[in-house]
N, C-alpha and C positions, 0 to 999 in steps of 0.2 A: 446506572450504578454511580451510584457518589463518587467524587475521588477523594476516597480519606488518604491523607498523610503516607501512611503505615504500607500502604499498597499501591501509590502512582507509580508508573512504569516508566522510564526511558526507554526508547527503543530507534534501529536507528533503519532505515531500507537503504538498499543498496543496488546501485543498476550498475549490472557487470561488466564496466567497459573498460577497469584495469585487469592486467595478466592474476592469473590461477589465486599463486601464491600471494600477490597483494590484498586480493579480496578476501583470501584466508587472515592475511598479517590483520586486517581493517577489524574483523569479525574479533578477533582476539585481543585488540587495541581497547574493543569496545567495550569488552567484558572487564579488564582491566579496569577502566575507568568509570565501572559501576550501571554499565546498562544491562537493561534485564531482558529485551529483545533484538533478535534482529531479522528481516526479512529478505531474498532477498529475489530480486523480478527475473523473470521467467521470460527474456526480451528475444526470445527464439533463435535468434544468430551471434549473441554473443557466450558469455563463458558458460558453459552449462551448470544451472541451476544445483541439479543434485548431485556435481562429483565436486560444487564449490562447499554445501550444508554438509556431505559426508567427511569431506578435510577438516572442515570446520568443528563437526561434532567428534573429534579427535584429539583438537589442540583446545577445547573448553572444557568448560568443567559447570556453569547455573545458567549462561548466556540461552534463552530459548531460539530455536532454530527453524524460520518459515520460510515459505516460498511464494509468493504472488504470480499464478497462474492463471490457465481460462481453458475454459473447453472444448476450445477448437486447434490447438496446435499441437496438445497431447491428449489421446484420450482417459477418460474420467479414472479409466480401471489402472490405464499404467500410473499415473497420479497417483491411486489410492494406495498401489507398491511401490511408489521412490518415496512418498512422504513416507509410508510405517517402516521403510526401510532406515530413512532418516532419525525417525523414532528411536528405532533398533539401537544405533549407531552411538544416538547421543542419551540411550537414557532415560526415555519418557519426555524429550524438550522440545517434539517436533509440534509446530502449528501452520496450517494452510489459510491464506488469502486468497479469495478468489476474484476475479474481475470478469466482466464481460468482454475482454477482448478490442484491442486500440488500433485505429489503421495507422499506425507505427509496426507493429507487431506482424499484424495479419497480413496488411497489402504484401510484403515483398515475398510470401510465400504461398500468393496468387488466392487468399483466403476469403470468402466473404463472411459480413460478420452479418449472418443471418439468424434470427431469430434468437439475440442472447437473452431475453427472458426465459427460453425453455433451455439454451444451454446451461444457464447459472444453477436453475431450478434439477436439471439432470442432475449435473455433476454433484450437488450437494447430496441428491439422493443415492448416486451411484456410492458415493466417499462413505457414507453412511452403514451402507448396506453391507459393503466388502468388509469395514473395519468392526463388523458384529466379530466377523471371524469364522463365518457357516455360508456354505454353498448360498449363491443367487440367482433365482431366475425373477428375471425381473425387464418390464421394455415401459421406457418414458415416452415421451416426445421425441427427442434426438438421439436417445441412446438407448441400446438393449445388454443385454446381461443373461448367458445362458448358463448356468451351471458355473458361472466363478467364483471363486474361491479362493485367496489373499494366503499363503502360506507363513506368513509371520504371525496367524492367530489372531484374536480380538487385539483392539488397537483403542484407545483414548485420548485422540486428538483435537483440538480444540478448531472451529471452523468457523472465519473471521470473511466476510464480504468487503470491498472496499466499491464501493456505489455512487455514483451521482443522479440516475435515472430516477424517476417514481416508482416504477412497479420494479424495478429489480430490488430499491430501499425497501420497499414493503416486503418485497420476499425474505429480507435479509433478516427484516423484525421480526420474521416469523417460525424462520427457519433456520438461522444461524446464530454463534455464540457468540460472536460480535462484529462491530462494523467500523471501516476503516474512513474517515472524513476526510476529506478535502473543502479546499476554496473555504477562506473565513469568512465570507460574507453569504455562503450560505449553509451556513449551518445550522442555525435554528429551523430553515425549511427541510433540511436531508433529517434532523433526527427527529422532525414531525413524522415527513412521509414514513418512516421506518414504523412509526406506529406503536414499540410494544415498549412497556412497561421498562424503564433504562433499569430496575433494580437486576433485572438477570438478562441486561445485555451487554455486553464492553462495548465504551466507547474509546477509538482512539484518533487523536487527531496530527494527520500527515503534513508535514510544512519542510522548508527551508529554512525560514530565518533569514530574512538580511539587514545585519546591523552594521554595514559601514559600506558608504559610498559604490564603494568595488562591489559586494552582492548586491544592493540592489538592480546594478547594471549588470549582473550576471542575471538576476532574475528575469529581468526583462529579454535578455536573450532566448532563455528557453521557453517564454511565456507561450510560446506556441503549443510545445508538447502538451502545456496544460490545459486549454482550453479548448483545441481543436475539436475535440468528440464529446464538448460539455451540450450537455441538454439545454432548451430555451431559459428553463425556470434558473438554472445556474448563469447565464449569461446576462439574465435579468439582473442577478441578484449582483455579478458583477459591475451594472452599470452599463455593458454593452451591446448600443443596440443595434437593430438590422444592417445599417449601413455603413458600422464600424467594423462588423463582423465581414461581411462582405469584403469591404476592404483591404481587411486582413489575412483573409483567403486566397485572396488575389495574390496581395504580396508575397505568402509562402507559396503560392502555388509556381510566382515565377522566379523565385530567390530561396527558400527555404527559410529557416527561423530567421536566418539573420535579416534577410530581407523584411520581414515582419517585427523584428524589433525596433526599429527606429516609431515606431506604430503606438507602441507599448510606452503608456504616461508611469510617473510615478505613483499618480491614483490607481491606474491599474493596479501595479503591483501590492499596493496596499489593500485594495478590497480582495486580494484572492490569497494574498500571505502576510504574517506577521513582518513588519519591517519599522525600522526607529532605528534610536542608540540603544547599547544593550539595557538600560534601563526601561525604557520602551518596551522593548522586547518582551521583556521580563512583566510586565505590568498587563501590559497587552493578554500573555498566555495565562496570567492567574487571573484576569477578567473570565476570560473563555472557560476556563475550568471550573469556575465558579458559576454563572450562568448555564453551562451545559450538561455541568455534573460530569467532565469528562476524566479517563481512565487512565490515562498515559498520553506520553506526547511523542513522535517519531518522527525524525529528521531523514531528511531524505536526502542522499552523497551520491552526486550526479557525475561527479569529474575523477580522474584517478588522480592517484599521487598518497601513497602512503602518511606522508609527514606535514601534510596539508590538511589532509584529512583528519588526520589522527588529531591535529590541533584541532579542527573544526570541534570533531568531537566532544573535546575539554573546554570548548567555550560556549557548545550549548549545554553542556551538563553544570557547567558553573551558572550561566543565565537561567535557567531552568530549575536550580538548586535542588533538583532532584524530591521536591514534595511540591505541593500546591500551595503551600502558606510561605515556600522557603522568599 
């Protein structure tokens, strides 16, 4: 899908690792200042997901309301009731992303992350089927379905993949209504592999932004989380290779991120996110939107702090200028 003017999205994800009420204040900050989504991760042991969208879908009023989930730490069918329940709550504003599942996530609740092509490929059929709103009998690969039945009725929710793999992209072009990007440098190869025709499928592209000294060094700090479970073809496209990788496995494996950041060059940060002066910034994203035909742009607010945040906010919606020509 083009991104015309009229329709680019801001939008912002959010990993729960401030108190209730903050992440509720954040969500509502957001809509204030003119964004139109927000997501927010399904990180297993912190704030929980659907009582942070149900707060939220109480003190809003256009902001849409998703969760980034997987199909191994909840199953497909409770899913397919907390998101319509979220629906319910807020109006018709609820949207699900779904992921394959990160060993962040899954290791500390002894999880293996086995077979997520057929997890992804389930859960999207199970989400499907329940939100018809008519009894299911139905058995996948990893999941079965006898006689259930979703008591909130037919549901119309939009269902968004965020992928870096081949074959899960591909499922996503084919099966989903749009797909979440990561890593700037490889993005021409994830919305190849996705395969389908971008007029009816959203693109949207996940970043941080670091425009001044302090994020990029912040960048580098988490650069673990981002890469740890990336695919060869993504590591490629980043520049790193076998021995780097290795390397920095090592690192985390005997220090954690921080041990693996001193690791992390500023070329890294630069091939896997947008980074400069905000002019840069700015230049950089309306390249990308332009070449990719992408849909919206979503910042991703890693750290707590209300009034940190809340400015982050206003300063990628200013950089951003909220259109693709701005």
């Amino acid at each position: 899908m083009s991104a015309d003017p009229a329709s680019f999205a801001l939008g912002l994800q959010l990993v729960p690792v401030m108190p209730i009420a903050e992440l509720v204040d954040t969500i509502g900050a957001a809509e204030e200042l003119g964004y139109g989504y927000c997501m927010v991760a399904d990180e297993g042991l912190m704030q929980d997901v659907y009582v942070a969208l149900g707060a939220a879908a109480g003190v809003t009023d256009t902001i849409r309301l998703g969760v980034v989930t997987n199909g191994y730490t909840r199953h497909p069918a409770a899913t397919a009731a907390a998101v319509a329940t979220v629906n319910e709550l807020s109006e018709g504003r609820a949207f699900i992303t779904l992921v394959a599942g990160g060993t962040m996530v899954l290791h500390p609740m002894g999880i293996e992350r086995e077979a997520p092509l057929a997890v992804v490929d389930d859960t999207i059929e199970v989400l499907r089927a329940l939100w018809s709103g008519e009894a299911v009998e139905w058995e996948g690969r990893r999941t079965r379905l006898e006689g259930a039945q979703l008591s909130h009725g037919a549901q119309s929710i939009p269902i968004w993949v965020a992928a870096r793999g081949e074959r899960i992209l591909e499922l996503a072009g084919r099966k989903a209504d749009g797909l979440v990007l990561m890593a700037k440098a490889d993005l021409a190869d994830a919305i190849t592999a996705a395969g389908r025709d971008h007029s009816d499928l959203t693109l949207m592209y996940l970043d941080r932004l670091a425009f001044t000294p302090e994020m990029v060094e912040e960048a580098r700090a988490h650069y673990a989380y981002a890469i740890l479970d990336s695919p060869p073809r993504v590591l490629r496209n980043l520049g790193i290779n076998d021995a780097t990788m290795q390397q920095m496995r090592e690192a985390f494996d005997s220090g954690g991120a921080g041990a693996m950041a001193p690791l992390v060059t500023a070329e890294m940060v630069g091939a896997y996110q947008i980074a400069g002066t905000r002019g840069e910034c700015r230049s950089q994203l309306k390249e990308m939107i332009a070449q990719h035909r992408l849909d919206g742009f979503f910042v991703n607010v890693i750290t707590p702090g209300l009034k940190a945040n809340r400015a982050l906010l206003a300063d990628i919606a200013e950089i951003v200028g909220g259109t693709p020509n701005a």
